[in-house]
N, C-alpha and C positions, 0 to 999 in steps of 0.2 A: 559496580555491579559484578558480582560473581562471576564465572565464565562456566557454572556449571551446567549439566547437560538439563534438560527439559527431566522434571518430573514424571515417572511412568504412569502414573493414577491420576494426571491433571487433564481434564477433557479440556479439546480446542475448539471454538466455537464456529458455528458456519458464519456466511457474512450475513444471512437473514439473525441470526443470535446476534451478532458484533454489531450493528443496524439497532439491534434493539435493549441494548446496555445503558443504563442511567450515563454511564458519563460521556455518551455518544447523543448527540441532537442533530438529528435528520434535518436536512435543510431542504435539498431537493436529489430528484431521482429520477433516472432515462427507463424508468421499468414501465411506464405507462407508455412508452412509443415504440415496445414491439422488438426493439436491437438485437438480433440476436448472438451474434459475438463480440459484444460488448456493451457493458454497463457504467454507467456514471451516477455517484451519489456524492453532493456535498453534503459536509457535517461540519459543525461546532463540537471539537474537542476536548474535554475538561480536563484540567491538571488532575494527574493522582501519582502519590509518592511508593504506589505501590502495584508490584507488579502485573500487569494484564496480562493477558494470552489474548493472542488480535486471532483470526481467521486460518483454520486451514479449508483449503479450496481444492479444487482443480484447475480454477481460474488464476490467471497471473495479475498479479495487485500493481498498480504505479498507484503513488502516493505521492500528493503536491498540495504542500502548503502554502495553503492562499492569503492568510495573513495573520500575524504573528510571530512571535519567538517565541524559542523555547530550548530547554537542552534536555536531549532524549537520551538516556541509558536503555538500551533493546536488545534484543537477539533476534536477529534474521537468520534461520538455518544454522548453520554453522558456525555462523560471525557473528562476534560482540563489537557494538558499538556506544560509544561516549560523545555525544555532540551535541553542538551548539548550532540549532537550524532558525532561519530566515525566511522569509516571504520568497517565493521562488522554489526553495528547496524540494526535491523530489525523491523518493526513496522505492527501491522496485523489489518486489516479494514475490519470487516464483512461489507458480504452482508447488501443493503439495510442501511448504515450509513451514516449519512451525516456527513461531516466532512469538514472543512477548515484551512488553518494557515496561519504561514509565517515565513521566513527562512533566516537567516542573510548572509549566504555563498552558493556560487554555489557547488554541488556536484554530483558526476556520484551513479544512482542508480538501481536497477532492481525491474522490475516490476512485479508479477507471479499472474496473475488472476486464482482461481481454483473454478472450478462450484458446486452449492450446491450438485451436485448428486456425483462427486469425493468425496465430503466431507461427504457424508451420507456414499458411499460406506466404506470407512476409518473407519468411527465409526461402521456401524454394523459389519465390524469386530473387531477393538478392544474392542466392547462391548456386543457380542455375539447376532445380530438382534435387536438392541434398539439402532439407529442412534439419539431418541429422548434424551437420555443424554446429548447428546454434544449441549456443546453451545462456541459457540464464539464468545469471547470478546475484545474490540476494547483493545490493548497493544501499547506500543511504547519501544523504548529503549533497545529490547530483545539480547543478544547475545548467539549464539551457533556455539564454534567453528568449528563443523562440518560441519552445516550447511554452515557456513563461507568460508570454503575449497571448499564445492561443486559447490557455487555459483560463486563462484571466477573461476573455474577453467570452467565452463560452458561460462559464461560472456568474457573469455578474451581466 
């Protein structure tokens, strides 16, 4: 994949548009229970060999594939990445990122949008009233087996 910057004239879709993409299949959604800093949608992912543009938001994205392989060429923000993901894999998409790729294999994934103010919350307490420490940065390829269990057992 290129390393080139994001097209000027390519609009990025909200996550109600990315939700409703042919090669996105909505499996299920926490939008009927009211949450309000934070959303969960599983989908079914289809392979395409050609570039997407995923979501720009306010919302910060974790991404966890729930089953399947696949090797993703993407752009998160700033960083280009070439990998080979697994069952478990999780991939984190700040707010406010553009990003697009493309994905050799269809795969089942969960989607968990959490609003900056969930996230500021988190940090001024892990960091005693200084939520400005934190920053977050576009990742891919992340696993944690806990994290792994809870999602799994949430999802299914």
């Amino acid at each position: 994949m290129s390393a080139s910057v994001f097209p000027a004239d390519t609009s990025l879709p909200t996550f109600k548009e990315w939700y409703a993409k042919p090669l996105v299949q909505p499996l299920t959604s926490s939008e009927k229970l009211g949450w309000s800093d934070i959303q969960l949608h599983t989908s079914r992912i289809v392979a395409t060999q050609e570039n997407v543009m995923g979501p720009l938001t306010h919302d910060h994205c974790i991404i966890f594939q729930l089953r399947g392989e696949t090797r993703i060429q993407c752009r998160l923000g700033n960083k280009a990445f070439d990998e080979h993901l697994t069952s478990g894999a999780m991939a984190l998409v700040p707010a406010m990122n553009e990003n697009f790729g493309r994905w050799s294999d269809s795969v089942f994934a969960a989607f968990i949008q959490l609003s900056p103010q969930i996230i500021d919350r988190l940090a001024d307490t892990a960091f005693a009233g200084d939520p400005e420490r934190v920053e977050l940065l576009p990742m891919l390829n992340i696993h944690d087996p806990v994290l792994q269990s809870l999602l799994t057992e949430l999802c299914y």
